[in-house]
C-alpha positions as CSV (number, residue, x, y, z in Angstrom):
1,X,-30.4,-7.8,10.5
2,X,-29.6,-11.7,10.1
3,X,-26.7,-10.8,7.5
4,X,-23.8,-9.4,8.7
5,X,-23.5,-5.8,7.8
6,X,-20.7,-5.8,5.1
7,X,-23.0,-8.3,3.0
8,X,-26.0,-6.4,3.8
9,X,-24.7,-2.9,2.7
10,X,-23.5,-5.1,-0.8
11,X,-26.9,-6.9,-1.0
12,X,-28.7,-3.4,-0.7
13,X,-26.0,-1.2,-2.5
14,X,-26.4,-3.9,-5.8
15,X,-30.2,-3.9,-5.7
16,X,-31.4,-0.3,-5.0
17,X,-28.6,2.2,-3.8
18,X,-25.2,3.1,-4.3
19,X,-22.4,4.2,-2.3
20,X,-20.7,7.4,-3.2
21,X,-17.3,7.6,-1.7
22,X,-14.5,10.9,-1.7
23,X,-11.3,11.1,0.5
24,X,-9.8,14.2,2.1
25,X,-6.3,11.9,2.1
26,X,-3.7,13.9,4.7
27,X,-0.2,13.2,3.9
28,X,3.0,14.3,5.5
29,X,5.6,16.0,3.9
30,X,8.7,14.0,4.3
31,X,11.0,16.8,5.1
32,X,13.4,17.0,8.1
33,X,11.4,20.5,9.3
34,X,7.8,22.2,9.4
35,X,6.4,24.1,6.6
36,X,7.0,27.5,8.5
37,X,10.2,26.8,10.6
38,X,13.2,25.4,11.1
39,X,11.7,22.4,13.9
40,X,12.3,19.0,13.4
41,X,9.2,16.4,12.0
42,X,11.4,13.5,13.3
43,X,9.0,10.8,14.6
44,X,8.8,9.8,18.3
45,X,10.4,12.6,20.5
46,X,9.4,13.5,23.9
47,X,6.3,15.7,23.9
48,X,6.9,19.3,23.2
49,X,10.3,19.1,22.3
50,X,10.3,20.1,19.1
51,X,8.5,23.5,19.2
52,X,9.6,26.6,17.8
53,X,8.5,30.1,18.8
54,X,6.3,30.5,15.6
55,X,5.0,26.8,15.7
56,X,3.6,27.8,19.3
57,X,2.5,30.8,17.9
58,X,4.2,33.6,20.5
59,X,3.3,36.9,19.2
60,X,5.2,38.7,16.6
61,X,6.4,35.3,15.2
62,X,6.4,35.4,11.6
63,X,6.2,32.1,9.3
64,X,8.8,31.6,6.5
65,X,8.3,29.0,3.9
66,X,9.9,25.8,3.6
67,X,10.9,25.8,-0.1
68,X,11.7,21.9,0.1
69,X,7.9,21.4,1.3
70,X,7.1,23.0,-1.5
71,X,8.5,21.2,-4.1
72,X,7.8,17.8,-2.5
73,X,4.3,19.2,-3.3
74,X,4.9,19.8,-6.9
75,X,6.5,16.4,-7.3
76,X,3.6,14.4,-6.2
77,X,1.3,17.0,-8.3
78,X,3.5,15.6,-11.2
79,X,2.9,11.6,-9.6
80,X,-0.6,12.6,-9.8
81,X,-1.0,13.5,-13.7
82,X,-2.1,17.3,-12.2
83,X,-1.9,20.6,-13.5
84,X,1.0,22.6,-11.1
85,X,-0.4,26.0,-10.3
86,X,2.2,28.7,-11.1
87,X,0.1,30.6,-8.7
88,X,-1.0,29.7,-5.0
89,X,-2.2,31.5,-2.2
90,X,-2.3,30.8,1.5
91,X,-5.0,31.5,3.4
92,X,-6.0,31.4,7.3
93,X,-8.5,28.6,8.2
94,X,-10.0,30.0,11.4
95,X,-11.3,27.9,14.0
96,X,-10.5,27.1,18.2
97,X,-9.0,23.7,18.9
98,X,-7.2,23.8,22.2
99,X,-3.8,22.0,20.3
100,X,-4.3,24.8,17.5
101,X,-2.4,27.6,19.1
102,X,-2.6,30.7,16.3
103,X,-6.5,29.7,16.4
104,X,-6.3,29.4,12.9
105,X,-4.7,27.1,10.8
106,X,-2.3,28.1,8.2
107,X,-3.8,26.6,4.6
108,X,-4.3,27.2,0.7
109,X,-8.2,28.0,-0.3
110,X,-9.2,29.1,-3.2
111,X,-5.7,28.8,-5.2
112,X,-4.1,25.4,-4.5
113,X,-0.5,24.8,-5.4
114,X,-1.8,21.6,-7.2
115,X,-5.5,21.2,-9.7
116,X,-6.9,18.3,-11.1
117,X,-5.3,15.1,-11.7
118,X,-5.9,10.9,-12.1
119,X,-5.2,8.0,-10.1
120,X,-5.5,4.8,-12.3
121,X,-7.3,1.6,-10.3
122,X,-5.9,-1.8,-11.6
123,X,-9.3,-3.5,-10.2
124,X,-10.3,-7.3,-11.2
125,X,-12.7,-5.7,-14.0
126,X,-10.2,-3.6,-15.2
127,X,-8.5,-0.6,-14.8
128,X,-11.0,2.6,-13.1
129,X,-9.6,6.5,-13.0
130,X,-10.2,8.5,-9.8
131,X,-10.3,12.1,-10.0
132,X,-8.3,14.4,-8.2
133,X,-9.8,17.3,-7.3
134,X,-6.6,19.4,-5.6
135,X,-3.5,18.9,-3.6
136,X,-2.6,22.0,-1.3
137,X,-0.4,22.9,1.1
138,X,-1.3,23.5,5.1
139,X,0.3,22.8,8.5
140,X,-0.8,20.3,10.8
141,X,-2.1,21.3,14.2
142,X,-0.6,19.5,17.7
143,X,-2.3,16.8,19.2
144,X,-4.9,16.4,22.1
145,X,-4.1,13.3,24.7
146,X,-7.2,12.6,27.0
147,X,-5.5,9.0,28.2
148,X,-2.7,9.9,30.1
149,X,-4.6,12.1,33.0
150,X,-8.0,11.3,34.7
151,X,-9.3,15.1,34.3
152,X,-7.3,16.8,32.2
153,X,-6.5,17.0,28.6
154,X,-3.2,17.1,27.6
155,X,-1.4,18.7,24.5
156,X,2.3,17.9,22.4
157,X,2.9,20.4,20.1
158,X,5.4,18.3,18.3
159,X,3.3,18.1,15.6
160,X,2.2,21.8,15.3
161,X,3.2,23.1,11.7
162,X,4.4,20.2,10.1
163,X,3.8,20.0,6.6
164,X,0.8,18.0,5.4
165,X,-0.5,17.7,1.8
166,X,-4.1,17.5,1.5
167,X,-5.4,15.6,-1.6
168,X,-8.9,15.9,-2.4
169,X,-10.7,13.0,-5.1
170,X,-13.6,13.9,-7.0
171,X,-16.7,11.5,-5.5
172,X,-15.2,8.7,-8.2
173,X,-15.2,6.0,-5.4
174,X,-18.0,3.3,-5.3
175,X,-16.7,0.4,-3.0
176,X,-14.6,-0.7,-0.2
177,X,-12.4,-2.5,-2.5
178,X,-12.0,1.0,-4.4
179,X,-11.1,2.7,-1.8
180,X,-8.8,0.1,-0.2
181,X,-6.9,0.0,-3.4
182,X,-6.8,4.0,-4.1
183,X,-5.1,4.7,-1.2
184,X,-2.4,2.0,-1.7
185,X,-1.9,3.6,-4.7
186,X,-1.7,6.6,-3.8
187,X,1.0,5.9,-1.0
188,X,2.7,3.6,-3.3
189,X,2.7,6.9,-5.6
190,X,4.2,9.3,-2.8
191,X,6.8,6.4,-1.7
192,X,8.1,6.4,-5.2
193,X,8.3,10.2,-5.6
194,X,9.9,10.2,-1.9
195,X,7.3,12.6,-0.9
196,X,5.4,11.0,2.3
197,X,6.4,8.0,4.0
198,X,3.0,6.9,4.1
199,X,3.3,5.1,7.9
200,X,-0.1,5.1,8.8
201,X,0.6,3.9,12.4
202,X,3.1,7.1,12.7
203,X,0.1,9.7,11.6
204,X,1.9,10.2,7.9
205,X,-1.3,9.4,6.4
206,X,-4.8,9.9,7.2
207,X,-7.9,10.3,5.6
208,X,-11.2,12.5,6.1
209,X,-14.0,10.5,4.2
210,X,-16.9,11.8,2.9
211,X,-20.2,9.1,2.2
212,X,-23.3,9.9,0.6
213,X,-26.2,7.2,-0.9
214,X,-28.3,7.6,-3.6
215,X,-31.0,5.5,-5.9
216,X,-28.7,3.7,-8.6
217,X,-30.4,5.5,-11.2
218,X,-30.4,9.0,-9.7
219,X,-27.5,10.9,-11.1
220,X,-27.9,13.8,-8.2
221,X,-25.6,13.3,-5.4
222,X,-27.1,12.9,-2.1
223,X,-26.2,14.5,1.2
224,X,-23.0,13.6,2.6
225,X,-21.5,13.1,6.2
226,X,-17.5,13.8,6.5
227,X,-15.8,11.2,8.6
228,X,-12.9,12.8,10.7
229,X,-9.2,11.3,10.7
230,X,-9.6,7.8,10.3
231,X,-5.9,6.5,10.5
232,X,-6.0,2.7,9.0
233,X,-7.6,1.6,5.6
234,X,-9.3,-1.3,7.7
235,X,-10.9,1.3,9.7
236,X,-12.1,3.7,6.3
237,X,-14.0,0.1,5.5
238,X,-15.8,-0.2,8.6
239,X,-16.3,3.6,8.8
240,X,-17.8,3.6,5.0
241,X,-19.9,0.0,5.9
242,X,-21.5,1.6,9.0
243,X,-22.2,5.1,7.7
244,X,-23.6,4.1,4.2
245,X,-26.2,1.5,6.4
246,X,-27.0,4.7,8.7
247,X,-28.0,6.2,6.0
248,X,-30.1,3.7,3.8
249,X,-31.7,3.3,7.1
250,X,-32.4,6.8,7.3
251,X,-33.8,7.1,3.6
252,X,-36.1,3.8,4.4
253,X,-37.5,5.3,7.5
254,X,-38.4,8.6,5.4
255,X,-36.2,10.6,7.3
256,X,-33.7,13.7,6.6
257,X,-30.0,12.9,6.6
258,X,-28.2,16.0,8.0
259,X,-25.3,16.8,6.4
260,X,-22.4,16.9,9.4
261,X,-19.3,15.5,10.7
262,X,-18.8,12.4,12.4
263,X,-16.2,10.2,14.4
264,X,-15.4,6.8,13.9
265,X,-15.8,4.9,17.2
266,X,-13.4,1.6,16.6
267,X,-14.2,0.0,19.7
268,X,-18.3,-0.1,19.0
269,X,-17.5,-0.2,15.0
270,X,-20.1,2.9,14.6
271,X,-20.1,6.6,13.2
272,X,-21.4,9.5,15.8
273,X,-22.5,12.8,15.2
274,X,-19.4,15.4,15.8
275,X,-20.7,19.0,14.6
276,X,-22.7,20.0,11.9
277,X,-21.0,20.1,8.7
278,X,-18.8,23.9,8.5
279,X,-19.3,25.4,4.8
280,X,-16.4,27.5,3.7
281,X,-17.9,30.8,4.8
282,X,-17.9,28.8,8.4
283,X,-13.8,29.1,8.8
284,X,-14.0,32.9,7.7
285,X,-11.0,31.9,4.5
286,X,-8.7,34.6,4.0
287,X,-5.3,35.2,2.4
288,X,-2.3,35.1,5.6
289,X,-1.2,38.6,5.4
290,X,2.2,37.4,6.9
291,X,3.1,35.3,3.4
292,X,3.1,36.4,0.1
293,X,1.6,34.5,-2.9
294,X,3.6,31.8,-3.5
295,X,4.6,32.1,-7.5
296,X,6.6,29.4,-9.6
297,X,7.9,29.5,-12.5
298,X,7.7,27.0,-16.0
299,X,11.8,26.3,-15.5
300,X,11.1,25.3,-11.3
301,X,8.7,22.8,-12.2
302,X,10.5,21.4,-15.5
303,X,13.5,21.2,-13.6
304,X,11.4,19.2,-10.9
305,X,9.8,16.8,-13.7
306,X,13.5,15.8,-14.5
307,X,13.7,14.2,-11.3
308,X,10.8,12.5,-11.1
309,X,11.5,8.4,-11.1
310,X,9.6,5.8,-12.9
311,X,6.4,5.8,-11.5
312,X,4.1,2.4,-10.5
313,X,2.1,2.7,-13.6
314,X,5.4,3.1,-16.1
315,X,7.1,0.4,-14.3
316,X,3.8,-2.3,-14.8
317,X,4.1,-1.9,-18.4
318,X,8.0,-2.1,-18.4
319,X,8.0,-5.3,-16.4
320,X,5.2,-7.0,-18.3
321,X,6.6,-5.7,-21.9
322,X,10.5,-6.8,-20.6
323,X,10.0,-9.6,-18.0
324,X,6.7,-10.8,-19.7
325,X,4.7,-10.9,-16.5
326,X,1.5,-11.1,-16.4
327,X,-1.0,-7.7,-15.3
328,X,-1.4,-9.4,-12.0
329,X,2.3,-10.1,-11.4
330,X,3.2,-7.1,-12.3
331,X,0.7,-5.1,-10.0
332,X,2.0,-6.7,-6.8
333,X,5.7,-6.0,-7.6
334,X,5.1,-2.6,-8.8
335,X,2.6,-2.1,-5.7
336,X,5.6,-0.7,-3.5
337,X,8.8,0.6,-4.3
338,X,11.2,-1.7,-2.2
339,X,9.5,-5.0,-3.7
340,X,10.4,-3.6,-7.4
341,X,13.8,-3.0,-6.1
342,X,13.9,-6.2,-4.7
343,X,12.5,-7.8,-7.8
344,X,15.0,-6.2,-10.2
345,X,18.1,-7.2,-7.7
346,X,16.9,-10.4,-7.7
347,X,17.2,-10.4,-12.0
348,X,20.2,-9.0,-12.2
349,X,21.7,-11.0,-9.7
350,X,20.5,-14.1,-11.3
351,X,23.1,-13.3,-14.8
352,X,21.9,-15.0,-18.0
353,X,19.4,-17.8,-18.4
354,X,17.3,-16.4,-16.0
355,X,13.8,-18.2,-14.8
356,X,12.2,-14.9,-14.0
357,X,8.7,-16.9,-13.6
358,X,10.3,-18.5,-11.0
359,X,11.8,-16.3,-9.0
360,X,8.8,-14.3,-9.8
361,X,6.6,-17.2,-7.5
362,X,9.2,-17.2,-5.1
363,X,9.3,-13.6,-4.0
364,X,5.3,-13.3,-4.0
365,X,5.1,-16.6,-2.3
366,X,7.3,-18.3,-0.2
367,X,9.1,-15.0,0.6
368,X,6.2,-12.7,1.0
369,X,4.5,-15.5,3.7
370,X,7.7,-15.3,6.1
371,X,7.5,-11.5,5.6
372,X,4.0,-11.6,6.5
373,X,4.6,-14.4,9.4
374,X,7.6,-11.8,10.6
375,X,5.6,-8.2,10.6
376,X,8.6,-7.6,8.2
377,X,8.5,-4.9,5.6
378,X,10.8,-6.1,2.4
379,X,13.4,-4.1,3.3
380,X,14.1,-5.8,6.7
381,X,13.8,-9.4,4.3
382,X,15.9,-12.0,6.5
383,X,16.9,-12.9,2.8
384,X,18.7,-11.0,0.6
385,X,18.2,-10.8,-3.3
386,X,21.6,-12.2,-4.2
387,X,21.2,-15.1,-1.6
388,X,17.4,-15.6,-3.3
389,X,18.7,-15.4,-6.7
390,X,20.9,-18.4,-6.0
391,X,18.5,-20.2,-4.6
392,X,16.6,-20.0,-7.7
393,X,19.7,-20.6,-9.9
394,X,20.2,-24.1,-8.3
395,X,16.6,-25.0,-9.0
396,X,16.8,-24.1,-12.5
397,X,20.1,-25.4,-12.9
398,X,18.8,-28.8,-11.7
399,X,21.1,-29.1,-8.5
400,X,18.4,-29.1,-6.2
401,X,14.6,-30.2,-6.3
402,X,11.9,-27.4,-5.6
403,X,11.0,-29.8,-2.7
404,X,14.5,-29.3,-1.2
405,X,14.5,-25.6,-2.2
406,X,11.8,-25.3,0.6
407,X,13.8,-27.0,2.7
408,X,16.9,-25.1,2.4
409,X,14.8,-21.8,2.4
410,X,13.9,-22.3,5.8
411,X,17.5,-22.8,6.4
412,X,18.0,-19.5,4.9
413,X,15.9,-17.6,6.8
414,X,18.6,-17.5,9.7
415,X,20.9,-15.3,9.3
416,X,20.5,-15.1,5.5
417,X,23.1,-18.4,4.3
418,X,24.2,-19.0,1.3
419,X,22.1,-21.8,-0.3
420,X,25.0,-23.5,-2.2
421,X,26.9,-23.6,0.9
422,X,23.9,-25.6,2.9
423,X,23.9,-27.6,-0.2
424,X,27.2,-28.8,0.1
425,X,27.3,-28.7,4.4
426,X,24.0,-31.2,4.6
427,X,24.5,-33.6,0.9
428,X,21.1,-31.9,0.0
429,X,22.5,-32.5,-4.4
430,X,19.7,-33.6,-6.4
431,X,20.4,-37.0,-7.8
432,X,20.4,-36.1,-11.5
433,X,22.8,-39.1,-13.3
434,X,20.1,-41.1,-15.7
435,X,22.0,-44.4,-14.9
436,X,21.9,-43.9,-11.6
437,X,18.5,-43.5,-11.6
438,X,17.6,-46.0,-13.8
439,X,19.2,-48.8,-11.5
440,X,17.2,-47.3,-8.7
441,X,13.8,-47.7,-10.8
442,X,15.2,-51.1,-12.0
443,X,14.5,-52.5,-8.7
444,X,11.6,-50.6,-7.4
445,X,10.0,-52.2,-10.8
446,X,11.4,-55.7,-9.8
447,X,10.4,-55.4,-5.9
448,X,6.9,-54.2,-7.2
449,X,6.1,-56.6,-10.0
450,X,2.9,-57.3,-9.4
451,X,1.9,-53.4,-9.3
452,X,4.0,-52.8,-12.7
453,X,1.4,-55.4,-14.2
454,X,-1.0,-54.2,-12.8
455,X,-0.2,-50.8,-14.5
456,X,0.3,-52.1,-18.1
457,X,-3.1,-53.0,-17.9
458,X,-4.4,-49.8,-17.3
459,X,-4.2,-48.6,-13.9
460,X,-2.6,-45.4,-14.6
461,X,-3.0,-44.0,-11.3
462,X,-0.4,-46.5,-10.1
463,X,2.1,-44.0,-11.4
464,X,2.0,-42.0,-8.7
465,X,3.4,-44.8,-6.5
466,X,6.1,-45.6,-8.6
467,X,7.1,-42.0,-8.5
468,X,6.8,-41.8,-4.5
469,X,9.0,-44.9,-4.4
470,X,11.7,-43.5,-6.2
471,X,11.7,-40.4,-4.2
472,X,12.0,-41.9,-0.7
473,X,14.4,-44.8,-2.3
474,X,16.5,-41.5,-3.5
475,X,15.9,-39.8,0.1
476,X,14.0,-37.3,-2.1
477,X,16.7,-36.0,-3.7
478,X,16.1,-37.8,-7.3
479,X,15.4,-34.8,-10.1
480,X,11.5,-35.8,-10.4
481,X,11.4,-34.4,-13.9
482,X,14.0,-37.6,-15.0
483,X,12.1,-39.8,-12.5
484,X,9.4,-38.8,-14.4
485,X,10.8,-39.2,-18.1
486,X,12.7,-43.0,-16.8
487,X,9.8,-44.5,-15.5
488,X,7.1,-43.4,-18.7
489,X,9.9,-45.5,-20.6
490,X,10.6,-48.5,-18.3
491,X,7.1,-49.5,-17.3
């Protein structure tokens, strides 16, 4: 192939094929223990520290349910627009992974705790729905570690039986750009609720992803291959790029695709052939004799709905409708929690006579590039809201120039300064007194007489000089807008 593969998979997807995309997304419960015992889920403790009797499944250890874990579940069921099953069984997914130690895995089947529900895209063409198939409940198994011996395989069962909700879409998804932007809603969505931290680097989220092609008139769907934990949404891209080519190439060749698991290999940027792909009948399903169905009632989940918060989508149209931001503006401030809070401090912080377009562009640009520079999540901003909201008060109050605003932002970064007080420490004031002013244009226009002519005649462009002039006469801190205004009346 001359083309690199991305645009090749697009140039062939647009012409003959199309990509048909479903994700097995795996969040963790936030919750301080595991779904059947009392262990701690805190994040980065020595291996094997944090195993209970049941999570290393000694015999006679029976599994009691977490009620928090549960109604984390329901909550995100109610993020998700889904029906809450009153019913739910658990089940016993058997298989043999060496970090699995019941040899089963501890899961919900046929009667989820959550059904169908929507996720709403906000994509450049408009806004898409993504079906939700289920969310249920199941424990996590421990994990393997082949890079830490040179012929054995190691195993920390820190992980063994903590909560994880599994949330199935319908096949809805058609591109990478889809599926990029589905899972940041979706974590957005469980970040709101509280429900799953959605730290991809920590294991909170991961996603099995299932890719099939077909002919873009065919309306059968053709045979899929499930790609295993795949941890980042940069590596779901490349994962769905590589597979959906493997497959086209297949078809072309006139051969069979088999329908099987994979891996995603980041290092060579290919998919490889795991196991064939287990049916249901495969992990021999059937309801844990050691737990009880799990049955809630119309009041629990009611009671649950009352604390649900406003959610992404209800906050877009409050912040358009309120703030009058645009669809776009609103989308990247409602895209994670900590930026609306931000956002709204910012407002409120700001009192009346507030520029919100302003300190709209400020947040999503200056702001957001030193986050970006920094590795810095919004949270750990080097600025605080009430020190940003000042910053924009003096430019809308005139007392400093955008220009210098940049200048005393930088200023700001360290150690989070009050902007009025580097105002006042290095004489950055904005020159705002018309007279003033207009003696300083007096003599640029009397030192440059020959290029004020020259200008009356119509050489417009000679405007711009005039306006430079005043700015580094003024030592850039003249208010351009009354440059602007004094020197349209005096040439």
């Amino acid at each position: 192939m001359s083309k690199n593969k991305s645009e090749y998979l697009i140039e062939r997807t647009n012409n003959i094929y199309e990509v048909v995309i479903g994700l097995e997304v795996h969040a963790q419960v936030t919750s301080n223990s595991k779904l059947f015992s009392s262990s701690s889920t805190k994040f980065g403790a020595e291996p094997n520290t944090q195993v209970s009797l049941v999570d290393a499944a000694f015999p006679g250890m029976l599994p009691v349910i977490n009620e928090f874990c549960v109604k984390q579940a329901i909550k995100t069921g109610i993020g998700l627009r889904a029906k809450i099953n009153k019913r739910s069984v658990f089940d016993r997914k058997n298989y043999f992974y060496a970090d699995l130690p019941q040899g089963y895995q501890i899961s919900q089947f046929k009667y989820p705790i959550v059904g169908e529900g929507t996720v709403i895209l906000d994509m450049p063409d408009g806004q898409k729905e993504i079906g939700i198939e289920r969310l249920h409940l199941e424990q996590d198994a421990g994990k393997s570690i082949h890079d830490m011996d040179p012929q054995n395989t190691l195993v920390d069962l820190n992980r063994s039986g903590v909560a994880l909700m599994e949330i199935v879409s319908k096949p809805d998804l058609r591109t990478l750009e889809e599926v990029s932007t589905y899972i940041k809603k979706l974590r957005s969505i469980m970040r709101y609720l509280g429900t799953c931290d959605g730290n991809m680097q920590e294991g909170s989220l991961r996603a099995d992803v299932n890719v099939s092609v077909r002919l873009k008139d065919s309306k059968e769907l053709g045979t899929r291959c499930e790609i295993k934990n795949v941890n980042s949404i940069k590596f779901m891209q490349m994962a769905i790029d590589y597979e959906a080519n493997r497959q086209v190439d297949l078809i072309e060749d006139g051969k069979i695709i088999d329908q099987e698991t994979r891996l995603f290999d980041i290092r060579k940027n290919e998919t490889r052939s795991m196991r064939s792909k287990e049916d249901a009948h495969d992990y021999r399903y059937f309801p844990d004799p050691d737990l009880l169905p799990l049955e809630v009632s119309d009041e629990f989940i009611n009671e649950l709905k009352s604390t649900i918060p406003e959610l992404p989508d209800d906050k877009k149209k409050r912040f358009i409708e309120e703030f009058k931001l645009s669809a776009y503006e609103a989308t990247i401030l409602v895209s994670d929690i900590e930026i609306s809070k931000y956002f709204e401090e910012v407002i409120s912080k700001m009192g009346k006579n507030q520029d919100i377009k302003l300190a709209v562009n400020w947040i999503t640009g200056e702001l957001f590039a030193v986050l970006n520079n920094k590795n810095l999540e919004i949270a750990e901003s080097p600025i605080s809201a009430e020190n940003l909201a000042k910053l924009v008060n003096l430019i809308k109050n005139g007392t400093i120039s955008g220009k210098i605003a940049k200048t005393i932002f930088e200023l700001m970064i360290d150690g989070d300064r009050d902007p009025q007080k580097i105002v006042e420490e290095k004489g950055l004031k904005q020159e705002s007194d018309p007279k003033a002013l207009e003696a300083l244009i007096d003599k640029i226009i009397n030192d440059n007489r020959e290029k004020a002519i020259e200008y009356k005649q119509g050489k417009e462009k000679l405007f711009g000089f005039f306006v430079g002039q005043a700015m580094k006469a003024s030592g850039g801190k003249a208010n351009p807008q009354l440059i602007n205004e004094i020197l349209k009346k005096k040439l």
